[in-house]
C-alpha positions in Angstrom: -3.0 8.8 0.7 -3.2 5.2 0.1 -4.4 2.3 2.3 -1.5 -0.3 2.4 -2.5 -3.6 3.9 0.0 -6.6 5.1 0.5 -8.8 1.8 2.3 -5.3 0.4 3.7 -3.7 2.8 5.4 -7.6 3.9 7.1 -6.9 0.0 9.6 -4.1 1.5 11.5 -5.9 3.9 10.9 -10.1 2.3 12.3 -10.5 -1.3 8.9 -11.7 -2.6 7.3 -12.0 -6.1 5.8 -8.8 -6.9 8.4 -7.0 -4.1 9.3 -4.4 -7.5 5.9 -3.8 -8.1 4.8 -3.5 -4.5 8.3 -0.9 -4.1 6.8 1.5 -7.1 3.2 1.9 -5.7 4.6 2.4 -2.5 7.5 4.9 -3.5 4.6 6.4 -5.5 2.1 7.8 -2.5 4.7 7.8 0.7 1.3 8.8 3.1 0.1 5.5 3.8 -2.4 4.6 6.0 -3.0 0.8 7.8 -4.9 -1.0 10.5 -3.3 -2.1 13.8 -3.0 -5.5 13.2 -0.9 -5.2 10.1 1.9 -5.2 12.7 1.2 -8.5 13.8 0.7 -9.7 10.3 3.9 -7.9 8.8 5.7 -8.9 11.9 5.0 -12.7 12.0 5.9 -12.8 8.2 9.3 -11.2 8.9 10.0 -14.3 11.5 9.0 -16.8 9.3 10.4 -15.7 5.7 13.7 -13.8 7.1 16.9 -15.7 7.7 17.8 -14.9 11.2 21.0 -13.1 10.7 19.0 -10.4 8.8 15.7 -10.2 11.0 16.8 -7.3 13.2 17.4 -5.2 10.4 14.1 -6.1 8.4 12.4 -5.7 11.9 14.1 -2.1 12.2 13.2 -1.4 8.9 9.4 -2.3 9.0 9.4 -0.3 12.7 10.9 2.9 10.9 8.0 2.7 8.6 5.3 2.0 11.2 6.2 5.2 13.0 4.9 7.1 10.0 1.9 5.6 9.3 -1.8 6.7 10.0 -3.0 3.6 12.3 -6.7 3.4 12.2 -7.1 1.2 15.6 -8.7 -2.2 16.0 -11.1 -0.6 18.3 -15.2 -1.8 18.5 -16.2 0.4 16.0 -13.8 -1.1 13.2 -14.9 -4.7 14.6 -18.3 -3.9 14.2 -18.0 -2.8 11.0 -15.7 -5.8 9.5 -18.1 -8.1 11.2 -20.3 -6.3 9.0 -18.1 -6.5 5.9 -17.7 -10.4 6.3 -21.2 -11.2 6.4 -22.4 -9.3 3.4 -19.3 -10.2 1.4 -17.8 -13.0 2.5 -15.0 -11.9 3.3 -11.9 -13.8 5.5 -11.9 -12.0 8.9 -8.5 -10.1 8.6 -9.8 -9.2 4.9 -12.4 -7.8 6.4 -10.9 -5.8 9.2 -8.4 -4.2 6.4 -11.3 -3.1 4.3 -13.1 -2.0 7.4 -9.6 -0.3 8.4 -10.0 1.3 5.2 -13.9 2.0 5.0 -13.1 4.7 8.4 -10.7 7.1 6.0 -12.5 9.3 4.9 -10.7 9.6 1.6 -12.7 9.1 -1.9 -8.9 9.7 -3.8 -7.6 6.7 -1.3 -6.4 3.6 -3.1 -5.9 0.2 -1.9 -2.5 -1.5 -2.2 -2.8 -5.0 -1.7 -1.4 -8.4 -3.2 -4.1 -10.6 -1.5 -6.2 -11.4 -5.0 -9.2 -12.4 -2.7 -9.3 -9.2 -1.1 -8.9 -7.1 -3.6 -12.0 -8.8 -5.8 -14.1 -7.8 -2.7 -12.8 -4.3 -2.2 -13.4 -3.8 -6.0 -17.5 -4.7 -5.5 -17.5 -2.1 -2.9 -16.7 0.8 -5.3 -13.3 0.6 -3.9 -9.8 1.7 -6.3 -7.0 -1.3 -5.9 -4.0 -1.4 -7.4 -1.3 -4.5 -6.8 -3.7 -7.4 -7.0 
């Protein structure tokens, strides 16, 4: 199982640097697990970065995929513990709800697959395994 946040998941359907890598770790570990507002993120990167001629079938694409995916919910619990996350680390607050997205699987074999350098670097001082960034 492996924790896939927006900046790779964004890689399948938007030719992007990094889109090969991001293919292979994905390909690699097909149980993936998100938060809930990956969908807005993902979503809102497919309207910007995709011509329009092509947007339904990236859209299709990314909504064949969601319907697979373990969505750990955006619910008070996962607030509570990313507002947690952002005052000890610092972290930005969408950073912060993927790590505390993460943080709720119970999974100590779970890896994070992420482009977003900056959270990465934090999710690596929690004792967390990233791969991508």
């Amino acid at each position: 199982m492996q924790y896939v946040d927006s900046s790779a998941l964004a890689k399948r359907y938007v030719r992007e640097p990094d889109t090969v890598q991001a293919t292979t770790l994905l390909d690699a570990d097909p149980d993936w697990v998100t938060s809930a507002i990956t969908e807005v993120e993902v979503r809102r990167v497919l309207a910007r970065r995709t011509p329009p001629e092509h947007l339904g079938t990236a859209r299709a694409a990314f909504l064949r995929d969601w319907e697979r995916m373990a969505i750990v919910a955006a619910d008070a619990t996962t607030m509570g513990l990313a507002a947690s996350l952002a005052e000890a680390t610092g972290a930005r607050s969408l950073d912060a709800v993927h790590l505390a997205s993460a943080g709720r699987i119970s999974s100590r074999s779970m890896r994070i697959v992420t482009f977003d350098v900056r959270m990465a670097a934090i999710a690596r001082t929690l004792g967390l395994t990233v791969v991508g960034a």
